[in-house]
Structure formats: structure tokens, C-alpha cells
N, CA, C and O atoms as a GROMACS GRO file, in nm:
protein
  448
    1UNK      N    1   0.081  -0.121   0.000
    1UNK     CA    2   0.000   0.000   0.000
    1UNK      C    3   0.085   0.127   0.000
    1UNK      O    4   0.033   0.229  -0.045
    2UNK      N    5   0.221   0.132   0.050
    2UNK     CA    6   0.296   0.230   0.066
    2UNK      C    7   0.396   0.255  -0.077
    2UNK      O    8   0.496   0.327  -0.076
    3UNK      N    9   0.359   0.199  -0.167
    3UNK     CA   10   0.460   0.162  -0.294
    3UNK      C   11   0.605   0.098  -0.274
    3UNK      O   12   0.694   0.130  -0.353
    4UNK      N   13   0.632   0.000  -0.160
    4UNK     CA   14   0.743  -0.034  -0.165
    4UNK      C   15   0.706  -0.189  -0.230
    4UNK      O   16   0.590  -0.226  -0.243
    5UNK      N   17   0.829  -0.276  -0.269
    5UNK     CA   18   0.809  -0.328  -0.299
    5UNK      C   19   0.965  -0.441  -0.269
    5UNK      O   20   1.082  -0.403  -0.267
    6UNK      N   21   0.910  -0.587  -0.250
    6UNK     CA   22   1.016  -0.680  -0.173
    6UNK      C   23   1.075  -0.772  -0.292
    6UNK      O   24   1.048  -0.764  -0.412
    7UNK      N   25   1.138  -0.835  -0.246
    7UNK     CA   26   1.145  -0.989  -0.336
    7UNK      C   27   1.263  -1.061  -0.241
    7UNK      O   28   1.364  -1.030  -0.176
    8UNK      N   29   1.178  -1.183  -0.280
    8UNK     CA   30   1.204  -1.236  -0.149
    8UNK      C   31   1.253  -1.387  -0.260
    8UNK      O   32   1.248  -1.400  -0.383
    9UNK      N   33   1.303  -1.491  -0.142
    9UNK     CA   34   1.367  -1.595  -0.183
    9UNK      C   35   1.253  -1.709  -0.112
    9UNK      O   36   1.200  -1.674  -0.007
   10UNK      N   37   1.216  -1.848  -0.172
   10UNK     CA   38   1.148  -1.911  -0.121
   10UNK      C   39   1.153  -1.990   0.023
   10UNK      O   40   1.068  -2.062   0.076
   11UNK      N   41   1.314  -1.939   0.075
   11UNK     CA   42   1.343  -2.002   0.156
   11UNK      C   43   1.371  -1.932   0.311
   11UNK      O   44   1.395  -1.976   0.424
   12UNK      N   45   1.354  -1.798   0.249
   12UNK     CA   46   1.348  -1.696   0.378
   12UNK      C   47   1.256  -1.604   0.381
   12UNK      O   48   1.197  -1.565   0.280
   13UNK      N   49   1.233  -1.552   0.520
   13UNK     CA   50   1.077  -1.511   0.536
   13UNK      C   51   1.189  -1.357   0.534
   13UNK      O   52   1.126  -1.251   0.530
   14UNK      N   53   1.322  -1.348   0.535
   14UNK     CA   54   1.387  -1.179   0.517
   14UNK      C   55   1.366  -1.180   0.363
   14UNK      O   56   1.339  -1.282   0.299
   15UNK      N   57   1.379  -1.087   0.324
   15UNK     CA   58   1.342  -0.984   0.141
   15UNK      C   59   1.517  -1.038   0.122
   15UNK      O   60   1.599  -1.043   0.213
   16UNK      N   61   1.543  -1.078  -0.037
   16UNK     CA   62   1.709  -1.064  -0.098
   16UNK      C   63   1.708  -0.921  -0.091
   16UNK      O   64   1.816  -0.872  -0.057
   17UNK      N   65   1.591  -0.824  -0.119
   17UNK     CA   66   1.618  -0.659  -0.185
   17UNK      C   67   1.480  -0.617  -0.144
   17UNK      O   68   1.371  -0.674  -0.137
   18UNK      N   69   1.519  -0.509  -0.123
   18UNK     CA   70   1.336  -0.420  -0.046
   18UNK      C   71   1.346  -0.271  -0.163
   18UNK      O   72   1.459  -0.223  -0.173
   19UNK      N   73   1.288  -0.236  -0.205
   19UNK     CA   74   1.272  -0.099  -0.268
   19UNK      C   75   1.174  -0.016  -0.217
   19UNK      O   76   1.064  -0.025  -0.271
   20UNK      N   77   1.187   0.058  -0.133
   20UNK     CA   78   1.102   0.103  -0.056
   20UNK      C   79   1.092   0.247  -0.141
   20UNK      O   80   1.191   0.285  -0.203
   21UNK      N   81   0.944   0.343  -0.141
   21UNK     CA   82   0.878   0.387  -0.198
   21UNK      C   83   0.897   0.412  -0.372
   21UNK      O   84   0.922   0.521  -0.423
   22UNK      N   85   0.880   0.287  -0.444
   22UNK     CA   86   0.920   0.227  -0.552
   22UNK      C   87   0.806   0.346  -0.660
   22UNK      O   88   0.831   0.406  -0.764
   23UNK      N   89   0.704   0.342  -0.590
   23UNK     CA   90   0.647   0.430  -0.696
   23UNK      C   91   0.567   0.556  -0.633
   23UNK      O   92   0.452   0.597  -0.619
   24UNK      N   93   0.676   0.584  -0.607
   24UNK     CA   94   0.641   0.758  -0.498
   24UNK      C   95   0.522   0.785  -0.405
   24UNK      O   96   0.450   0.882  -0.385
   25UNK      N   97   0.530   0.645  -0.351
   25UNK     CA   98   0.382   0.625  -0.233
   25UNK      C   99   0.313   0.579  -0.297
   25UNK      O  100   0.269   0.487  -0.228
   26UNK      N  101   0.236   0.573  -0.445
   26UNK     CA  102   0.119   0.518  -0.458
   26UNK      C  103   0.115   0.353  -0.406
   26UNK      O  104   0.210   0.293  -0.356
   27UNK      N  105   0.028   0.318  -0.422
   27UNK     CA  106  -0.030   0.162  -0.380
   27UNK      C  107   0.052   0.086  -0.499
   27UNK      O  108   0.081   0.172  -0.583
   28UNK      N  109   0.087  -0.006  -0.527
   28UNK     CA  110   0.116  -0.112  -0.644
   28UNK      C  111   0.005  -0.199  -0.620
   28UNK      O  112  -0.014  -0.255  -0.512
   29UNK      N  113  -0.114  -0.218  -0.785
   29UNK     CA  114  -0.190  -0.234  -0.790
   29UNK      C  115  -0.152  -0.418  -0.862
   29UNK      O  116  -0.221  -0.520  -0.859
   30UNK      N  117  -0.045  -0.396  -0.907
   30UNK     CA  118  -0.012  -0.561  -0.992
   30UNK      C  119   0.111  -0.574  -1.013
   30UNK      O  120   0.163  -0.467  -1.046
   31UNK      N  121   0.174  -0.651  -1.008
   31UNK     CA  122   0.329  -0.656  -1.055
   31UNK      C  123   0.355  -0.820  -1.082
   31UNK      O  124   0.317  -0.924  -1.027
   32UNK      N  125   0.416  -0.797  -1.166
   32UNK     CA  126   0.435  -0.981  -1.266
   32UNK      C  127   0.570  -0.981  -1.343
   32UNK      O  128   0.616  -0.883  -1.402
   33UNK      N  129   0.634  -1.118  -1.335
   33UNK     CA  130   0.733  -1.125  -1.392
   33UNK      C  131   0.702  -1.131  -1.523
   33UNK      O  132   0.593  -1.171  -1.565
   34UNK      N  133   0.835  -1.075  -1.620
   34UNK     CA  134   0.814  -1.110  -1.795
   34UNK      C  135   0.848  -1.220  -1.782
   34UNK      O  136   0.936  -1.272  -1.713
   35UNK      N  137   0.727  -1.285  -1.897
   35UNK     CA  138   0.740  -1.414  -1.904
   35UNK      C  139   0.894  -1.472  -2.050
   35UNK      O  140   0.917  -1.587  -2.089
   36UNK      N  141   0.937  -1.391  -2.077
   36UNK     CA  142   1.010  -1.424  -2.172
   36UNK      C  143   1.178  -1.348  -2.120
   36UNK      O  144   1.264  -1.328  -2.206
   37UNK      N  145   1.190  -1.330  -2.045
   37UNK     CA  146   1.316  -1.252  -1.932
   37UNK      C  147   1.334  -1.209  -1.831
   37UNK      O  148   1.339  -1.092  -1.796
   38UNK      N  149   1.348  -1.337  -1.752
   38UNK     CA  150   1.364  -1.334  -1.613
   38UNK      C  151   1.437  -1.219  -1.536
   38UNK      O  152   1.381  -1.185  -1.432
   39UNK      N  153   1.514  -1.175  -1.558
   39UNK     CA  154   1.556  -1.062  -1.498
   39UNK      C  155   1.411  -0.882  -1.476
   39UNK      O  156   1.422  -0.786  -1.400
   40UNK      N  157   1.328  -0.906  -1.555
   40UNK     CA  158   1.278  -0.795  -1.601
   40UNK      C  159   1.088  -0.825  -1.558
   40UNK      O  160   1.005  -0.901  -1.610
   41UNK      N  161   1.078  -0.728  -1.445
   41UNK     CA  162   0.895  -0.685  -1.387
   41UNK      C  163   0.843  -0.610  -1.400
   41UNK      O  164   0.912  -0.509  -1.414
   42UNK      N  165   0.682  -0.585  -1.406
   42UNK     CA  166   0.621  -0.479  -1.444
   42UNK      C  167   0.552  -0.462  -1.304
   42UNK      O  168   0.516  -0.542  -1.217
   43UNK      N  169   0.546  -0.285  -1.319
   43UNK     CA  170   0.438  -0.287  -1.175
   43UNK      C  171   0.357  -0.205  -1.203
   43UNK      O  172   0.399  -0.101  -1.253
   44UNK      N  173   0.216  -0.221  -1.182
   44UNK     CA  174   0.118  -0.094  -1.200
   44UNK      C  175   0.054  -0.053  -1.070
   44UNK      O  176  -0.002  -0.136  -0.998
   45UNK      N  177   0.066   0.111  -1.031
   45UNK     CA  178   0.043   0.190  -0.940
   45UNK      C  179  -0.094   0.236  -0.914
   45UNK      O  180  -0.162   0.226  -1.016
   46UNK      N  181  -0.163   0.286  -0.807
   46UNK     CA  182  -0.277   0.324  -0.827
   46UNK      C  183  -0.276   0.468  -0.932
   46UNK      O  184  -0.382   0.512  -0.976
   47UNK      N  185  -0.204   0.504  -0.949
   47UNK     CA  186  -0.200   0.620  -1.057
   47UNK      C  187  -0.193   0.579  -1.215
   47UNK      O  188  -0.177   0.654  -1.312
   48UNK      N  189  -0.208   0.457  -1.213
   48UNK     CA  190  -0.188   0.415  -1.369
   48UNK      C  191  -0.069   0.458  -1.423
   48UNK      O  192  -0.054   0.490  -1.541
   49UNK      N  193   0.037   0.460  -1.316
   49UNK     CA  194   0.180   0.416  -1.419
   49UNK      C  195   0.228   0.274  -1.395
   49UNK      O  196   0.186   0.213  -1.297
   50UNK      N  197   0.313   0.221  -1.478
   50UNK     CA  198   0.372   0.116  -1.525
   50UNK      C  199   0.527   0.159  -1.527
   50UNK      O  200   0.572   0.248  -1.599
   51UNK      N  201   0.594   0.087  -1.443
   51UNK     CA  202   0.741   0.059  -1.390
   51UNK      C  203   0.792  -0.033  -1.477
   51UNK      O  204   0.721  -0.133  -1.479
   52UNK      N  205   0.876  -0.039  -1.542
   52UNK     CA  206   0.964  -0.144  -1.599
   52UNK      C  207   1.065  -0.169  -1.517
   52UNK      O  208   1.140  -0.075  -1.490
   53UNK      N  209   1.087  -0.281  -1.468
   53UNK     CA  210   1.229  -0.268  -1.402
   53UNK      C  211   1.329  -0.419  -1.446
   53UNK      O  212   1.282  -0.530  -1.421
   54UNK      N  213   1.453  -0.405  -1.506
   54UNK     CA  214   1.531  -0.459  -1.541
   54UNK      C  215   1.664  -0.480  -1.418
   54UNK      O  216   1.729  -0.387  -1.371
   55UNK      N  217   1.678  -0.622  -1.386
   55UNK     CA  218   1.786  -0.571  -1.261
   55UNK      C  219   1.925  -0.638  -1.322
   55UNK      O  220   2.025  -0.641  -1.250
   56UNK      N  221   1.929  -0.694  -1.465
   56UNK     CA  222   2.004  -0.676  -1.482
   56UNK      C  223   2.115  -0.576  -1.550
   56UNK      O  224   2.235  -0.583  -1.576
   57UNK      N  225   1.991  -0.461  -1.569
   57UNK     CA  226   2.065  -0.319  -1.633
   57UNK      C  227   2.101  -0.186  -1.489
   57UNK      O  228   2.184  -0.095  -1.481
   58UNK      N  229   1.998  -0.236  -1.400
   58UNK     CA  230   1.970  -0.112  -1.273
   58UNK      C  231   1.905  -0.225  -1.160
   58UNK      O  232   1.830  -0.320  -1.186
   59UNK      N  233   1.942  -0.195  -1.069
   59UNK     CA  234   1.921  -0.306  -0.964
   59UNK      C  235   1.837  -0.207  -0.839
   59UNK      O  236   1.784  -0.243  -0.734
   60UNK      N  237   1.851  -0.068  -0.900
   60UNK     CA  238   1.813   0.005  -0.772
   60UNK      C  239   1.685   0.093  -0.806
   60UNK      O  240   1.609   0.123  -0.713
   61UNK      N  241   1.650   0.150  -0.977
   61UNK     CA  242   1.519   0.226  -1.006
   61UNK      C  243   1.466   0.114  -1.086
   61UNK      O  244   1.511   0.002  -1.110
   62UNK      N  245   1.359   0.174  -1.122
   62UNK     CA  246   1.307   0.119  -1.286
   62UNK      C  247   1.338   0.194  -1.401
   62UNK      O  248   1.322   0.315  -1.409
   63UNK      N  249   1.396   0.098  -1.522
   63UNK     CA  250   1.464   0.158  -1.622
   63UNK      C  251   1.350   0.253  -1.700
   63UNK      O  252   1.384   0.319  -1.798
   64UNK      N  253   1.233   0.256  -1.659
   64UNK     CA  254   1.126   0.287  -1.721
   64UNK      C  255   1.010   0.271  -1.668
   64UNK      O  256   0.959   0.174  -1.612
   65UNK      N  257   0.951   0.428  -1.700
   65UNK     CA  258   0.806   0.468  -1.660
   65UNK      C  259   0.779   0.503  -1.760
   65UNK      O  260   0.840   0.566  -1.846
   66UNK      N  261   0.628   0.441  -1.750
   66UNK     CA  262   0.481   0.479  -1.926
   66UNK      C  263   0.366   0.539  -1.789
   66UNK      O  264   0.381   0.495  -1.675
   67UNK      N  265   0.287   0.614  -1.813
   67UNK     CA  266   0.202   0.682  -1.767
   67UNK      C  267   0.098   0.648  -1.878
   67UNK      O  268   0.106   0.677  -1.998
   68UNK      N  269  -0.012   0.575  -1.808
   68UNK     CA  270  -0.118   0.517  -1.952
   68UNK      C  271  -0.227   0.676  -1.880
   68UNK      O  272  -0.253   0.700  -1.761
   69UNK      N  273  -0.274   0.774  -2.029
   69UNK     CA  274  -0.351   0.854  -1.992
   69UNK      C  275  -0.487   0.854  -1.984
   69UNK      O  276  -0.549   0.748  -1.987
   70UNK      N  277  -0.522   0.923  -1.977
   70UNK     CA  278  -0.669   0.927  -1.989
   70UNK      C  279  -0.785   0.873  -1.882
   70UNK      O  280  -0.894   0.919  -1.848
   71UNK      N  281  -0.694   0.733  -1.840
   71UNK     CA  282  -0.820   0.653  -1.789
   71UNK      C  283  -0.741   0.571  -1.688
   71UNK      O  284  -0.634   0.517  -1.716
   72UNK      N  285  -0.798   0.566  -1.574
   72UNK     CA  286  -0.762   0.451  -1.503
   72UNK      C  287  -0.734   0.376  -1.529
   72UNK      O  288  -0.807   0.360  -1.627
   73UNK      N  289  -0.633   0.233  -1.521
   73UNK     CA  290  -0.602   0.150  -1.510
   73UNK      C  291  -0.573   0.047  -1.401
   73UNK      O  292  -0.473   0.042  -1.329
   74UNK      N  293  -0.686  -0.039  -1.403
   74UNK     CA  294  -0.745  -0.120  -1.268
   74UNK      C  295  -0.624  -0.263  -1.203
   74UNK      O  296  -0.569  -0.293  -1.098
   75UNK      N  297  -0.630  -0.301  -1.305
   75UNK     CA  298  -0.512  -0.419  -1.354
   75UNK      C  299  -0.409  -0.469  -1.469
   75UNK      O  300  -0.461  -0.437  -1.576
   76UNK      N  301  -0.301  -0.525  -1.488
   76UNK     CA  302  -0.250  -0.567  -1.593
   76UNK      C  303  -0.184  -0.757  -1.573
   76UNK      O  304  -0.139  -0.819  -1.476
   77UNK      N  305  -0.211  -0.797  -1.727
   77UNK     CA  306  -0.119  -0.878  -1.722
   77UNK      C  307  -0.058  -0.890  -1.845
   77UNK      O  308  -0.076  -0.818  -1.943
   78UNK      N  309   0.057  -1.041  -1.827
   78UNK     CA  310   0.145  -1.048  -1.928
   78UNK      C  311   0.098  -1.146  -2.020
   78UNK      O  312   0.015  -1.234  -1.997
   79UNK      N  313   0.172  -1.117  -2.152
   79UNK     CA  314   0.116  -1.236  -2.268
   79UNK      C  315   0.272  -1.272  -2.296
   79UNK      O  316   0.346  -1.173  -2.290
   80UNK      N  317   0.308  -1.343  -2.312
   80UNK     CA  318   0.433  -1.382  -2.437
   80UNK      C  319   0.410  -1.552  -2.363
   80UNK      O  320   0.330  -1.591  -2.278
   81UNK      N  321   0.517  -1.622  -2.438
   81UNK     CA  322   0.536  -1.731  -2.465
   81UNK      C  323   0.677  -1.766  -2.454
   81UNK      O  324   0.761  -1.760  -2.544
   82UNK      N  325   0.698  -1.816  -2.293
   82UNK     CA  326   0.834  -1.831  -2.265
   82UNK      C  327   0.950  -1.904  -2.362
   82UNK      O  328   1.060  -1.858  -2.392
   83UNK      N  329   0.887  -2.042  -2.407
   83UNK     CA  330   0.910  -2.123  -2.483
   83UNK      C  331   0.961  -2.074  -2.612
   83UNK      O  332   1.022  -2.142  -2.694
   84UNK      N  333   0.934  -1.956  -2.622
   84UNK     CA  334   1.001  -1.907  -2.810
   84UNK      C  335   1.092  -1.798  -2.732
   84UNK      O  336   1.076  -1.722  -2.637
   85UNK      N  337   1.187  -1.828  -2.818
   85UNK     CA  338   1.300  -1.672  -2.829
   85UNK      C  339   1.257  -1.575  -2.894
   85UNK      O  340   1.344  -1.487  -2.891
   86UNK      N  341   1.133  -1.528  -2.974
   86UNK     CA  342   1.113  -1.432  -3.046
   86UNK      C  343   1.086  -1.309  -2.998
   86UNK      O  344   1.060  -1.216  -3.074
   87UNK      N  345   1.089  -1.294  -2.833
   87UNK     CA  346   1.116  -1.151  -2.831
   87UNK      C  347   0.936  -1.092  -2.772
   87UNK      O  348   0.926  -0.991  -2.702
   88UNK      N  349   0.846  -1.152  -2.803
   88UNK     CA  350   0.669  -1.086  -2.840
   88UNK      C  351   0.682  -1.116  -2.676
   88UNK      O  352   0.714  -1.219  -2.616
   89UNK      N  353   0.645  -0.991  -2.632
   89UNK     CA  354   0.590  -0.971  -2.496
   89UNK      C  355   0.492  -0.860  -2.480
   89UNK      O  356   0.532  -0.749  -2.513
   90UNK      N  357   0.378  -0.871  -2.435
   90UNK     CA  358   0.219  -0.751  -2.421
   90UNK      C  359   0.226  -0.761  -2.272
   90UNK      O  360   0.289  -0.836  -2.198
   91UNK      N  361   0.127  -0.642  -2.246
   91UNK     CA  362   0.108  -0.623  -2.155
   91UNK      C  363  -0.071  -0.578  -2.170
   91UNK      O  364  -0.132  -0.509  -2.251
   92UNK      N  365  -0.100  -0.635  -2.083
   92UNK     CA  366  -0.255  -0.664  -2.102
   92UNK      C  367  -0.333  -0.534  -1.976
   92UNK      O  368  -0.333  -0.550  -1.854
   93UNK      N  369  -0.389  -0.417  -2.048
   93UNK     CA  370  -0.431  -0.352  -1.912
   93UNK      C  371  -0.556  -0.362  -1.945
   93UNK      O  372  -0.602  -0.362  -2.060
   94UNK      N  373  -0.623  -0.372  -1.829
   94UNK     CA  374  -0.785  -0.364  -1.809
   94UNK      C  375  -0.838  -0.201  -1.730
   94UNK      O  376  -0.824  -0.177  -1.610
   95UNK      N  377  -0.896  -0.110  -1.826
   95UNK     CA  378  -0.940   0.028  -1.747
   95UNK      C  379  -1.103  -0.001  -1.701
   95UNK      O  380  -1.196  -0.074  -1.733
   96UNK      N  381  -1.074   0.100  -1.610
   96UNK     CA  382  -1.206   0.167  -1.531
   96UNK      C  383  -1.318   0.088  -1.569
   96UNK      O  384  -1.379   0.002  -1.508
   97UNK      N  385  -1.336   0.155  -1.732
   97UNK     CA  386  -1.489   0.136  -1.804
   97UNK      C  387  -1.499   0.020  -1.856
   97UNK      O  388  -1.609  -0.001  -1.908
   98UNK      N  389  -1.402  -0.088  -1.864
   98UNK     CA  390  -1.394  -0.238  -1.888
   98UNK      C  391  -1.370  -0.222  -2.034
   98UNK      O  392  -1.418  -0.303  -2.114
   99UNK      N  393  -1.304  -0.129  -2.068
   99UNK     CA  394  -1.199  -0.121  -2.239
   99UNK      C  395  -1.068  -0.168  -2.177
   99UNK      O  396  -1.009  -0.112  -2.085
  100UNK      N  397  -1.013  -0.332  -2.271
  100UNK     CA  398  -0.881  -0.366  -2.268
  100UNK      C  399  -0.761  -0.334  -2.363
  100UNK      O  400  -0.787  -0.323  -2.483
  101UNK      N  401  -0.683  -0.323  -2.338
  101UNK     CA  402  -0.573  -0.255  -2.418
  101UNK      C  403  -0.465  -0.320  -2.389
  101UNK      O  404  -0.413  -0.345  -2.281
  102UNK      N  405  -0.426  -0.356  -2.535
  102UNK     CA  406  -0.288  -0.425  -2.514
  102UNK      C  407  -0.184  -0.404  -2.552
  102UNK      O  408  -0.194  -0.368  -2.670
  103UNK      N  409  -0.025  -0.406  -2.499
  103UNK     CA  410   0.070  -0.326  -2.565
  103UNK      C  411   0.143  -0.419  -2.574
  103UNK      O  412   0.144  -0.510  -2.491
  104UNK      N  413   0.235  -0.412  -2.703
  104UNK     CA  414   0.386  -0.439  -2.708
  104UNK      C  415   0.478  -0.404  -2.646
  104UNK      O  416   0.508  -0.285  -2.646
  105UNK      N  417   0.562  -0.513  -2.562
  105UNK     CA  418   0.697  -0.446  -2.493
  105UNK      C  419   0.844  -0.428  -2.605
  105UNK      O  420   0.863  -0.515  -2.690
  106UNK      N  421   0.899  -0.358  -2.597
  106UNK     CA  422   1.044  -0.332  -2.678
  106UNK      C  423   1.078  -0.466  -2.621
  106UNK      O  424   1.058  -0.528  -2.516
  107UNK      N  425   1.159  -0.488  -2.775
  107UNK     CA  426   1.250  -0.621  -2.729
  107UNK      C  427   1.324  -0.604  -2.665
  107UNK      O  428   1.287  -0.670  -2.568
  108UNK      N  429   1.412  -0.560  -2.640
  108UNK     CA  430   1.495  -0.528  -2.507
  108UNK      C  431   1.457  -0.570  -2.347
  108UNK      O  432   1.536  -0.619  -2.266
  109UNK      N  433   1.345  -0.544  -2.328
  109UNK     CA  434   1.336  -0.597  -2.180
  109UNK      C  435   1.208  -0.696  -2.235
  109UNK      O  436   1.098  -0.693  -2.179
  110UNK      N  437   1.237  -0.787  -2.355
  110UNK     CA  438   1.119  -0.872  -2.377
  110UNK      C  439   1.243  -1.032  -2.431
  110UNK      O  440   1.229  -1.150  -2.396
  111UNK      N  441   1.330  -0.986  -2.502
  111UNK     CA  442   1.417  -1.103  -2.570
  111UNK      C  443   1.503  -1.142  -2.419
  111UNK      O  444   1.572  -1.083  -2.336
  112UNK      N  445   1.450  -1.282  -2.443
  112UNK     CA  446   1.566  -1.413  -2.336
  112UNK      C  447   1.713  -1.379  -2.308
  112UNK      O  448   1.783  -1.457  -2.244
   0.00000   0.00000   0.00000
């Protein structure tokens, strides 16, 4: 609720890394690993931005903020297909008024 955000190891109840106010206080409303590059998560805020964060480029911000306008954004998820190297990774947001929208991620934080 405070926008921080943990990650933790399955074997300890302490965090490997804590990022504490990750998205300038708002709430983190969803956050999911890419399914096609493990190093690389998305997080969506109660403000309807979207965090990219890559830890193998930056271990400490997110390499990237999108601000989706207009309209709330309630939830997101991911599409790709771990199993192929080709790179196709979406991001699936669901707004307010129940219009879905789906985006392409840059290959860069989408290719294995």
C-alpha cells in the first residue's frame, strides 16, 4: 500500500532486496514477472503508471516509466510465450470502463 516493494527468496521469510517507496507512495496495484526474461517486472500503481524494471541493467530504479492517460487503469497482465526466443511480450491492461488494451513491450526488456 505504501509503494514499496520486496522480493524475497522461497526459503526466507527476510526480502534478498526491499525498494522502498518504488512508486512515490502510490499503492502497487499488480506486478508480474516477464514471461520471456527473467531478470525484467512490471508494476502498475494506483495512478496508472507502469514501472519497468530490469535488474540486470539497474538493480536500484526502474529503467522505465509509461504513464497510460486518460483513464484509469485497474489491472495488468502479461502475454508472451516463454518457450520461443522471439522476443513478443504484451502487456494486457484492463481500465475503469472495462476497455482492454494491449501493448507491445520493446525487445529489449522482452528477448531471453
Amino acid at each position: 500500500s505504501d509503494g514499496s516493494i520486496r522480493l524475497h527468496q522461497m526459503t526466507s521469510e527476510y526480502p534478498l532486496m526491499q525498494w522502498n517507496d518504488s512508486t512515490n507512495g502510490q499503492p502497487v496495484i499488480a506486478l508480474q514477472w516477464a514471461l520471456t526474461r527473467p531478470a525484467v517486472f512490471f508494476v502498475l500503481d494506483a495512478s496508472s503508471n507502469i514501472y519497468i524494471w530490469d535488474l540486470l541493467e539497474n538493480d536500484l530504479l526502474p529503467v522505465a516509466k509509461q504513464t497510460v492517460p486518460s483513464e484509469s487503469v485497474v489491472t495488468m497482465a502479461l502475454l508472451g510465450e516463454p518457450e520461443k526466443t522471439n522476443g513478443l511480450l504484451g502487456i494486457v491492461l484492463a481500465k475503469e470502463s472495462g476497455q482492454i488494451d494491449i501493448q507491445y513491450v520493446k525487445k529489449k526488456w522482452a528477448l531471453p
